[in-house]
C-alpha positions in Angstrom: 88.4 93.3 90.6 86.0 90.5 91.5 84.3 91.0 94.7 81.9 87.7 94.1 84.1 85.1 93.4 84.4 82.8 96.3 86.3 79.7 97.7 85.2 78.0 100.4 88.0 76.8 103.1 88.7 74.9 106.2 89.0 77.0 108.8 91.2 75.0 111.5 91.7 78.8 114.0 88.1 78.7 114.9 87.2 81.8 113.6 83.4 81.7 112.0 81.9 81.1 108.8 82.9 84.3 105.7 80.8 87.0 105.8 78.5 87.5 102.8 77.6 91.1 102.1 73.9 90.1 101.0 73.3 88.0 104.3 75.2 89.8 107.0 73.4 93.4 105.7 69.7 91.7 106.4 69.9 90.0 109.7 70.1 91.7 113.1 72.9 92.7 114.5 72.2 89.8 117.7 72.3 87.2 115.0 75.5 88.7 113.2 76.9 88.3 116.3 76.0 84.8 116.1 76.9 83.9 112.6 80.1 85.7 112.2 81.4 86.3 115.8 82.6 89.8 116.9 83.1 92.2 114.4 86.5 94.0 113.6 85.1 97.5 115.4 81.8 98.6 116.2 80.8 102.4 117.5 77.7 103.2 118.9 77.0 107.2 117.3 74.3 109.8 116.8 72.9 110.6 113.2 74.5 113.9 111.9 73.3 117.1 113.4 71.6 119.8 110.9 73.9 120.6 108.1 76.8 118.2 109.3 77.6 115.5 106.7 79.1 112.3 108.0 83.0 111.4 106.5 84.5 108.3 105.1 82.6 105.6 104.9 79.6 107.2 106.7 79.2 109.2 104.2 76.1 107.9 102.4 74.3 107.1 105.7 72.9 110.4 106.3 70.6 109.9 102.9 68.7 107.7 105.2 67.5 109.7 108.3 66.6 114.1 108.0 69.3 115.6 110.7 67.8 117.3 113.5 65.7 113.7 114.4 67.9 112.1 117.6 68.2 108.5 116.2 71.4 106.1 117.2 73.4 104.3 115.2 75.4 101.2 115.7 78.1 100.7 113.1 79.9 97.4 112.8 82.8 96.6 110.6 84.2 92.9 110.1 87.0 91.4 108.5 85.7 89.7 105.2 89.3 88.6 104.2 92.8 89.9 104.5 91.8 92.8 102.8 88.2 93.4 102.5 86.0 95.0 105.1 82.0 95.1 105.7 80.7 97.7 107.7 76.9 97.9 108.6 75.0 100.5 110.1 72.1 99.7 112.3 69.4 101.4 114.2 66.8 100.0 117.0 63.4 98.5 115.8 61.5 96.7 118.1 64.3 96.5 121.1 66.9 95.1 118.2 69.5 96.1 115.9 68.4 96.1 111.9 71.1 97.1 109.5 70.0 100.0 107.1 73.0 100.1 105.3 76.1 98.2 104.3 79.0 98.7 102.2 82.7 96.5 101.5 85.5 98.2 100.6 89.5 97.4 100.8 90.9 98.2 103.9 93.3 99.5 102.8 91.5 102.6 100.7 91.7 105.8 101.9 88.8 108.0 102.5 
């Protein structure tokens, strides 16, 4: 499967420029917003309590922050394509949203 490969197209709908995984997963979560218009979904959450590990995609996000601290997460997914999806995970530094984490997947996996 090759991820990398890209073809750049006009875009007549409007919708914003594609969403690389290395850009989108180093910017703030204001200038995402910016770039690449609304994501797909976002969710604003709590990291995992003690013990609790998060499901799905989530699931390697928890390697970042020890349970039992109260930190909030912001997760937004966009639409790469018709069937690739990048999520992002952010958490407040300095009054913005930095991403910590990212990942793209098919959509249409199951976790």
């Amino acid at each position: 499967m090759l991820l990398s490969c890209q073809t750049k197209q006009e875009n007549p709908s409007g919708k914003k420029a594609s969403i690389p995984l290395g850009t989108v997963s180093k910017i703030s979560f204001e200038k995402a917003l910016s770039h690449y218009g609304n994501p797909y979904k976002t969710e604003v959450f709590n990291n995992a309590k003690k013990g609790e590990v998060f499901p799905g995609i989530r699931a390697e996000i928890g390697k970042y922050y020890k349970s039992g601290i109260k930190i909030q997460i912001r997760e937004a997914i966009w639409n790469k394509n018709d069937s690739i999806q990048i999520a992002v995970w952010y958490t407040k530094k300095q009054n913005l949203w930095m991403p910590f984490d990212s990942f793209e997947y098919n959509k249409f996996t199951d976790f």
